[in-house]
N, C-alpha and C positions, 0 to 999 in steps of 0.2 A: 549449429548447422547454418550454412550458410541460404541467402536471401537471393531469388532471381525475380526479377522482375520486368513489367515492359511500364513504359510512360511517356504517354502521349505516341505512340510505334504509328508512324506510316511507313510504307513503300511503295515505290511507280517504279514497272520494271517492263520498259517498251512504249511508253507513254499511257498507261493503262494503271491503275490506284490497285495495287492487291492489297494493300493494309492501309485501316483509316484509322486513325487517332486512338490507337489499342493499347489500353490501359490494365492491367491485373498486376498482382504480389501473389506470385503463387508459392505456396506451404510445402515447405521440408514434414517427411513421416506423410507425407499424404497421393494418392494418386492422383491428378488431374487428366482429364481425353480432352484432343482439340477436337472438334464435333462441328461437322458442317455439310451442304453439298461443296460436288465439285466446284473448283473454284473458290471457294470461301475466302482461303489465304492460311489456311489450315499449316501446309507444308512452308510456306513462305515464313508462316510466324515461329515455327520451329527451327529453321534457317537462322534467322536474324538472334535467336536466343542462344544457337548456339556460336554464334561470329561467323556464320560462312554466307549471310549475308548484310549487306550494310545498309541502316536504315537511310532513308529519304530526309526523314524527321522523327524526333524523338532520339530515346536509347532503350537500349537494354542493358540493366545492369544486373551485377553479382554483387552483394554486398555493396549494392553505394556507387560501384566503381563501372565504366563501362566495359559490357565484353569484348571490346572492339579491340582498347589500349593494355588490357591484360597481357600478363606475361605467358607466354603460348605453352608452356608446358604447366604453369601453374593451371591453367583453364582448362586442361586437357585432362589435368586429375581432378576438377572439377565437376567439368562436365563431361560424359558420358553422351557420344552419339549413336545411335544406329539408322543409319539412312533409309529412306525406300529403295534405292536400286543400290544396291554395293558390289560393286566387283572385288575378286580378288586376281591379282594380277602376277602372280605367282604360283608356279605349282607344288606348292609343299600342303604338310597333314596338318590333320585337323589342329592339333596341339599347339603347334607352333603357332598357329595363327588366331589361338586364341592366349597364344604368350603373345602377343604382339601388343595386348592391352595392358602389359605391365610396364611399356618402355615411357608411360607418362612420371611414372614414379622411379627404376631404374637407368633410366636413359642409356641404356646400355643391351648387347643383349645377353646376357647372361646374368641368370637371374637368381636371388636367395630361395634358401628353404622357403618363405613367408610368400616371396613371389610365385614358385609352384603350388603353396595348396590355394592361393586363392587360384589358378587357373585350374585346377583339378576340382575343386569348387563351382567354379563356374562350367564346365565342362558337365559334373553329378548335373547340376542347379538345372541344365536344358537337356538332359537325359542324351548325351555325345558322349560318355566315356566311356562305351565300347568302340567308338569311331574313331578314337582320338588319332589312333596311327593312319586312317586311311587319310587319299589323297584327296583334298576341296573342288578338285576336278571330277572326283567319282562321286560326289554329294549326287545325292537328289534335290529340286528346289527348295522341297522344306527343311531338307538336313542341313541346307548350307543357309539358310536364316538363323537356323535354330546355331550353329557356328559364330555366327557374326554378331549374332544375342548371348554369345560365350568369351566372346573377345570385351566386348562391352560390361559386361557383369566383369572381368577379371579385374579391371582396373579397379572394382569398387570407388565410382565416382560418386560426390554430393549429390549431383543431380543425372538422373539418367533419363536424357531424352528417344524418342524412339518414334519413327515416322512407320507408321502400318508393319509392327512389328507379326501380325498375326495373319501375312499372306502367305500365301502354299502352306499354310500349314495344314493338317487333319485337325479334326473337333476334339480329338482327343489328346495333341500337340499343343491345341490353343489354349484349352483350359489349363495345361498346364504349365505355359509360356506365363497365363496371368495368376497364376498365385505365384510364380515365381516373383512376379514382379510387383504383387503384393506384399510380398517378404523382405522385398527390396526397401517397401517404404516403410513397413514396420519396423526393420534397423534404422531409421532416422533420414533417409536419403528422400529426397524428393524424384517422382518419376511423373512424368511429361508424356503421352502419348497422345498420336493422330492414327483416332480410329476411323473405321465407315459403318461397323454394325452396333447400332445404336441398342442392341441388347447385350452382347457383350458390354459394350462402356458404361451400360448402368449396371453392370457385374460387378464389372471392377473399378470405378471411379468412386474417389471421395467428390473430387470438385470435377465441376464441368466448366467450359469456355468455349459457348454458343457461337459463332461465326455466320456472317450471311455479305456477300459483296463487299469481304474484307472488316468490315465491321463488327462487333461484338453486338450478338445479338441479348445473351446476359450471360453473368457468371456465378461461380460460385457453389456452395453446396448442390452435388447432383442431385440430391432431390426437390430442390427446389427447379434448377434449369429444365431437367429432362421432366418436364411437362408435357400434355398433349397441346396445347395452345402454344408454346414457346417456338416445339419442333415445328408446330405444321407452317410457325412465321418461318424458320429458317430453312425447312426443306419444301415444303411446298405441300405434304403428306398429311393424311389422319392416321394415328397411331390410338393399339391398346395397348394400356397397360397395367399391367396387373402385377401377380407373385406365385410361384411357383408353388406347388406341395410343399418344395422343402427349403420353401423362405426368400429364394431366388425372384427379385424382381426381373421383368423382362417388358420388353416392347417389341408390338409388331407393329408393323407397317399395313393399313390395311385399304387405303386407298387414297385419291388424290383429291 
């Protein structure tokens, strides 16, 4: 499985540093959260790892190589994005548009047997396959996340990254967006998310990647980062934290 990394990552975007000398290797089969307040460079450092944006200084590689000079359809079945805001700018169903994540592999659109069951797969995987036929224009805002989290799973990328894949959604949507995507890393693929509920991300994260004014504030095993002392340096909060009846670690936020 392959290796993404950052080394030595800056960026200034308006004369302003949203990323300072940000260094990790992060782990294929594992889930990493980028975790920060607003502003951090949270979103910025997801950008930059997936090529959509270019660093100041440093790189971001795959394997050794930078994502910048990758070949664009190679990187595309590589990497796996789901934006924060995505439009669709077409009015077709849900199906199609979750075929639309096979054309890094088909380049084409007409697709094999092997290419329908993984979108029928991905489709099961975010609970849309009774949607499949309707139109992306008649989603609700969480049906149409949970869509574009169905386009993304189709292609079966290395790495699947995902900026706040758990807005609009219900509690009962979310929990199930993240075992999917614990499933994800349990087949061997590395997933990348930027969360903001710091109970959630100690659900679902193996590793964590602390942020504060662009900086890394630590990384590494979530049990080690998601501290009460680490957080309250990167958010400014007191946090408790504990574990549920049924094994579930959590944090709350309980004052300033």
């Amino acid at each position: 499985m392959s290796i993404l990394a950052v080394d030595h990552l800056g960026l200034t975007l308006g004369g302003n540093v949203v990323l300072d000398d940000v260094r990790y290797a992060f782990r294929p089969g594992r889930v990493t959260t980028l975790l920060g307040a607003n502003g951090a460079g949270k979103s910025s450092l997801l950008a930059c790892l997936a090529a959509l944006r270019v660093p100041t200084r440093g790189v971001a590689t795959l394997d050794g190589g930078d994502v910048q000079t990758l070949d664009r359809r190679a990187r595309a079945r590589a990497i796996g994005l789901l934006p924060q805001a995505a439009d669709v700018h077409w009015d077709i169903d849900v199906a199609t548009l979750v075929g639309l994540g096979r054309l890094p592999h088909t380049g084409r659109w007409s697709m094999t047997a092997a290419d329908r069951a993984a979108v029928d797969q991905a489709l099961a995987a975010t609970d849309m396959t009774v949607l499949a036929g309707r139109s992306v224009e008649r989603l609700s805002g969480g049906e149409r996340g949970r869509a574009l989290l169905a386009r993304v799973l189709a292609g079966q990328p290395d790495w699947l990254l995902a900026d706040e894949p758990l807005a609009n959604l219900d509690p009962a949507h979310q929990l199930d967006v993240l075992a999917r995507l614990r499933d994800v890393a349990a087949g061997g693929s590395g997933v990348i998310l930027v969360l903001h509920d710091l109970h959630l991300a100690s659900r679902v994260a193996d590793d964590a990647v602390l942020l504060k004014d662009g900086r890394v504030v630590a990384a590494g095993p979530a049990s080690t980062v998601l501290t009460a002392p680490l957080i309250a340096e990167a958010y400014g909060v007191e946090v408790e934290i504990g574990v549920t009846p049924a094994g579930h670690r959590f944090i709350l936020p309980i004052g300033r």
